[in-house]
Each structure stands twice: as structure tokens, then as C-alpha cells.
C-alpha positions as CSV (number, residue, x, y, z in Angstrom):
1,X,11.9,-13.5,-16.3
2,X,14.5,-11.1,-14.6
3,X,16.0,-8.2,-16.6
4,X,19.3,-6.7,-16.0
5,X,19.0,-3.9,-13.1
6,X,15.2,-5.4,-13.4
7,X,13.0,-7.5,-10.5
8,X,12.6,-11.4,-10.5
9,X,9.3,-11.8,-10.0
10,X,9.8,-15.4,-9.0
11,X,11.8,-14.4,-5.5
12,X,10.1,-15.8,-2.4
13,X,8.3,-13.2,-0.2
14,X,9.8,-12.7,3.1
15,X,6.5,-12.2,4.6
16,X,4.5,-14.7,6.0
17,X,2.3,-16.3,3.2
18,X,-1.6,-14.5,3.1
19,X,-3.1,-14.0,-0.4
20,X,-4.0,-10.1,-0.7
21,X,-4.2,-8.0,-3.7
22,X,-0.1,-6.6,-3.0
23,X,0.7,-10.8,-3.4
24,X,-0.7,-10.9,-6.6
25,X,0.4,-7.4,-7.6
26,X,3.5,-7.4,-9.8
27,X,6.0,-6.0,-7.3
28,X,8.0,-2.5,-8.3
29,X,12.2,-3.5,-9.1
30,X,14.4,-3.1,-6.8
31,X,16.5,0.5,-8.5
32,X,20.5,-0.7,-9.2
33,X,22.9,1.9,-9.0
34,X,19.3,4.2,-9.8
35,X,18.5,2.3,-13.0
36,X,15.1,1.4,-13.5
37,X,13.9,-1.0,-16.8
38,X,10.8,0.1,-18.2
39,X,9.1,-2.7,-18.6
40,X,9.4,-3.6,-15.1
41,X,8.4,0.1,-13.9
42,X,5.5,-0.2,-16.5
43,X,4.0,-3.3,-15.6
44,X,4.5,-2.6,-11.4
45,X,2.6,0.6,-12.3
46,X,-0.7,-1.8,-13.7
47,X,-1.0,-2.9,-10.6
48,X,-1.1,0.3,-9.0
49,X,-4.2,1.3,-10.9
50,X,-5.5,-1.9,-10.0
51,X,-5.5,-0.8,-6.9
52,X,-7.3,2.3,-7.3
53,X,-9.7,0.5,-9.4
54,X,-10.2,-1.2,-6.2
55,X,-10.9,2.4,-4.3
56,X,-14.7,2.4,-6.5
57,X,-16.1,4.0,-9.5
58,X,-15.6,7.3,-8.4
59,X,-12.3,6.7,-8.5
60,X,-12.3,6.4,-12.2
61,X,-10.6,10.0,-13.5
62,X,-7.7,9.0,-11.5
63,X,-7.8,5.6,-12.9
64,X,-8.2,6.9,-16.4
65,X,-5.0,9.1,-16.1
66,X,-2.9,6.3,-14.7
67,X,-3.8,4.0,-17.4
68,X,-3.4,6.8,-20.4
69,X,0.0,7.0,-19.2
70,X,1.0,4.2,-18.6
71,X,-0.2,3.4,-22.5
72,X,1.8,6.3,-24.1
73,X,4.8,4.9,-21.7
74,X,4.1,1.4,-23.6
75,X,3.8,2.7,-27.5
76,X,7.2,4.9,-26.3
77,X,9.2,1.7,-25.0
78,X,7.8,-0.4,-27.9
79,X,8.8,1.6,-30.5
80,X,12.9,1.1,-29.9
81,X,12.9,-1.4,-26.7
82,X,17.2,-1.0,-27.2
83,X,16.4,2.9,-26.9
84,X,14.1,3.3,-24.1
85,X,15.0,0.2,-22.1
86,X,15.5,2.4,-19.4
87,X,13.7,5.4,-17.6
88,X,16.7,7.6,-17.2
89,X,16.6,6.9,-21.4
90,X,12.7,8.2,-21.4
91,X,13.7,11.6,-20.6
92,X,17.1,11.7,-21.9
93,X,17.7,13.9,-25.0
94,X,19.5,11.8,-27.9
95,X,21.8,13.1,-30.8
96,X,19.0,11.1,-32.9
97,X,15.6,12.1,-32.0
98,X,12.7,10.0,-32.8
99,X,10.4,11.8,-35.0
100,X,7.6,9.5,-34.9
101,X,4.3,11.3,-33.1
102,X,4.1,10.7,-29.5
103,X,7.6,9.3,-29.1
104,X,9.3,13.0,-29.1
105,X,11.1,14.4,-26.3
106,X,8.5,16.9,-24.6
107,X,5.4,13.6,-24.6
108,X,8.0,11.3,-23.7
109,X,9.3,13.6,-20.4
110,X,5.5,14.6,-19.7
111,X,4.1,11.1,-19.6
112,X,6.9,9.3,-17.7
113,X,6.6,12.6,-15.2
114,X,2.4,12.3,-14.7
115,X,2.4,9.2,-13.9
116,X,5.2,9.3,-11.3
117,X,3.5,12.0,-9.9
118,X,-0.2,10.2,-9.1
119,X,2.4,7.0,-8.2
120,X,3.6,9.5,-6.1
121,X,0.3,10.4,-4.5
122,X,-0.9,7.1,-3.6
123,X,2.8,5.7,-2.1
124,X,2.2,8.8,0.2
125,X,-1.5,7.1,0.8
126,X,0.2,4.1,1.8
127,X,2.7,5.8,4.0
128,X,-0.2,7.3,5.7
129,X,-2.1,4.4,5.9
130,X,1.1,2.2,7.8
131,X,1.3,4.9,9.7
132,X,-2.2,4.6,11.2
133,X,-2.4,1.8,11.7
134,X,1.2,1.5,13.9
135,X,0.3,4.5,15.9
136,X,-2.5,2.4,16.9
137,X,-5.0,5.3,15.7
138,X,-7.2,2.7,13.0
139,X,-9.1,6.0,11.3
140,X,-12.5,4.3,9.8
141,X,-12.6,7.5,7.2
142,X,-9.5,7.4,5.2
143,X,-10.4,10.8,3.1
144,X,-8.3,12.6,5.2
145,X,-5.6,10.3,4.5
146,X,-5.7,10.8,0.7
147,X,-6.3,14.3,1.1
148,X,-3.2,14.9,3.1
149,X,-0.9,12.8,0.1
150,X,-3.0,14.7,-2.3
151,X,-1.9,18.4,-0.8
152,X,1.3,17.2,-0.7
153,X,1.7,15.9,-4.4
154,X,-0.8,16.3,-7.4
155,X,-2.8,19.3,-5.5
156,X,0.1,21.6,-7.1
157,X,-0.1,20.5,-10.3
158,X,-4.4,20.7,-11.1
159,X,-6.2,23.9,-12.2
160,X,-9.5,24.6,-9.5
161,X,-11.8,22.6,-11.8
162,X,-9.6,19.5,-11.8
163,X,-8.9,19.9,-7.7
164,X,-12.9,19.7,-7.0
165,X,-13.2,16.9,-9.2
166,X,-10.1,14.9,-7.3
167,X,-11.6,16.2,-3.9
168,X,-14.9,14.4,-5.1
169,X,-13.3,11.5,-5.3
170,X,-11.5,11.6,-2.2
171,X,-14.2,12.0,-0.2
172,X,-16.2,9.0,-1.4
173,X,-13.1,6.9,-0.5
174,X,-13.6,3.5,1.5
175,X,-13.8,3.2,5.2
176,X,-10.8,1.1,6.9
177,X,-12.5,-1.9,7.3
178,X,-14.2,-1.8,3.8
179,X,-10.6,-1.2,2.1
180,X,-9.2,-4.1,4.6
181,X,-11.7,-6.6,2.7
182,X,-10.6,-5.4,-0.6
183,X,-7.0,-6.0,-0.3
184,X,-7.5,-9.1,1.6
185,X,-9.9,-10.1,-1.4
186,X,-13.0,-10.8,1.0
187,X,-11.3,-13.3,3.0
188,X,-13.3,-13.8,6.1
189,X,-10.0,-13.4,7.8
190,X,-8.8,-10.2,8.5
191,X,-5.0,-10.2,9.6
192,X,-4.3,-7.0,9.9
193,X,-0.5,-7.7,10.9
194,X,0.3,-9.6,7.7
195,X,-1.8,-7.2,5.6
196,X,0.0,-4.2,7.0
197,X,2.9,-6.1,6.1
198,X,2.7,-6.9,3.1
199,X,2.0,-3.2,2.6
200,X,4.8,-2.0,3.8
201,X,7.0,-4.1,2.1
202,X,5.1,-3.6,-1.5
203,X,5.0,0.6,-1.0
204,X,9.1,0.4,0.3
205,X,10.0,-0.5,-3.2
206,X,7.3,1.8,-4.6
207,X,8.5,4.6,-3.0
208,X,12.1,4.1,-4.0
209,X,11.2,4.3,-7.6
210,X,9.5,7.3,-7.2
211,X,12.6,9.1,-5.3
212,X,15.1,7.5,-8.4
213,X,12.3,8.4,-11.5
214,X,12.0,12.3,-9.1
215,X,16.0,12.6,-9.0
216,X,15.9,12.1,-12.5
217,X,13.8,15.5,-13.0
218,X,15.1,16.9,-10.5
219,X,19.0,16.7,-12.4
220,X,16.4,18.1,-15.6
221,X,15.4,21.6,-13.4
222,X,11.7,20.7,-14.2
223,X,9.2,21.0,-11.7
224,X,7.8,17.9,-9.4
């Protein structure tokens, strides 16, 4: 089903067919004229924590986070779809406020802005991650790769106690070759080329709904 400014989910990849998780992942909308549905954003960003759900156990605070807000985003969009159909409507003040608990102005910009910020975090992961693997360097440890898109995003925004915990988690990160097999869902296989890919093309679109959902802020004067 395609919505208006929305993604059709139906549209044939242009990259070569290869099952990996980013194939079955509900692919981010393309932004029109910087207008992003919220039910598309919202259900994109599921599969983003199923990818770190992928990344282990340890991974689970980070996955916990993602998911809480990505639930408050839900309850906010389902209370008046008409209202909040759109992001730029999540953070917008109206001449009627909603007065119902969780759907007011402050939750509603707080939510929409913490989850954009760990989407945020792992698009630069990505970016990194392409970026090894073109520059022919193929790191086995990828903890410095998600400590380098951590610095550079959430790092900011977490108290000491919250930054040891994240740097826990980070450092039990998969090797390369273990997080290859994951996204190719243990396919014997490994085609690195269409995997990489198939990246690419999945984080291009993420990426360009973090920069609209950060402009949005950005207009607001509040802090990324």
C-alpha cells in the first residue's frame, strides 16, 4: 500500500536479487518535498531494531530504547492518524493541543527526536561499515566502527553512567565475518558485493530521513 509522500513497498529492487535481512526489511520512504508519513517512518524504524537485535543480547538497552520509542511514536500517531500523519506534524505546535497523557507537545518532540538520534547512530555505523569495506580495509573488529558513530551522535546526549553501559555494548559487537552471516541470514554464500549493496542502497534512504526529521529540529532551535 503506498501513501501519499509515502514508499511503495511493492517497487522492484534495483539490486541484483540475494535474500539478506535489508530485503526483507521494510525499506525507509523516499522524503517528498521533506515530507515524511509516519507510518512509513515508524514501521522502517522496526526494522532497524531488528537489526540491532541481530548485533546480540548485549545489545538489548539500545534495543529497548528504540522500541519504547518507537511505541510512544505509535500510541501518538494512533490517537488522530489526520493529525499526526506526518513527522513535521509530530513536532509542530497546534492552536488545539491534545491533552490526552503522552500525546502533548514536550513527549511528542522528545520521542520522535530519541529515536532519530539512535537511527542516527547506526546510519553512521553503516556509513562506516561501506566505507570499509570499499577502501578495501575489511576490519574483523567493528567496535571501533560503532564507537566512532557513537562519539559522533548519542555520546553527547548520555550522562557517564549511560556512556559505560553503551561502551559495554560496543565492545561486545560482532566480528565482520560473524555480522556478514547475520545479514545474509547464514547463507553459505557470502557475496559480499551484493550485500554491501544492498546496504548501501537501504542506509541512502535511511540517512535522508534522518537529515529531513534533523532539519525539522533544527528550524525548532533544539539541540541534535
Amino acid at each position: 500500500m503506498e501513501t501519499s509522500g509515502g514508499v511503495d513497498h511493492n517497487e522492484k529492487s534495483e539490486i541484483e536479487p540475494y535474500e539478506t535481512v535489508f530485503t526483507v526489511f521494510t525499506p525507509f520512504p523516499k522524503p517528498e518535498s521533506n515530507i515524511i508519513q509516519t507510518e512509513d517512518y515508524l514501521e522502517a524504524s522496526k526494522g532497524v531494531a531488528k537489526f540491532v537485535e541481530l548485533l546480540g543480547a548485549v545489545f538489548t538497552p539500545i534495543l529497548i530504547d528504540i522500541n519504547g520509542n518507537i511505541d510512544a511514536l505509535s500510541l501518538i500517531y494512533n490517537y488522530d492518524q489526520n493529525l499526526f500523519s506526518r513527522l513535521d506534524a509530530i513536532v509542530a505546535q497546534h492552536s488545539t493541543e491534545p491533552t490526552a497523557k503522552g500525546i502533548d507537545l514536550e513527549t511528542r518532540r522528545d520521542k520522535l527526536l530519541w529515536l532519530t538520534r539512535a537511527l542516527h547512530f547506526l546510519s553512521l555505523f553503516l556509513q562506516y561499515f561501506i566505507e570499509d569495506f570499499e577502501k578495501n580495509e575489511r576490519s574483523d573488529a567493528l567496535c571501533a566502527l560503532f564507537g566512532r558513530a557513537y562519539e559522533e551522535t548519542l555520546q553527547k546526549h548520555h550522562n557517564w553512567f549511560v556512556r559505560q553501559i553503551v561502551n559495554i555494548c560496543l565492545k561486545a559487537a560482532p566480528s565482520r565475518d560473524s555480522l556478514l552471516k547475520l545479514i545474509a541470514k547464514e547463507e553459505k554464500e557470502i557475496n559480499e558485493n551484493l550485500i554491501f549493496a544492498q546496504i548501501k542502497q537501504y542506509n541512502a534512504l535511511l540517512t535522508s530521513n534522518v537529515q529531513v526529521v534533523r532539519s525539522l529540529y533544527e528550524s525548532l532551535s533544539i539541540e541534535l
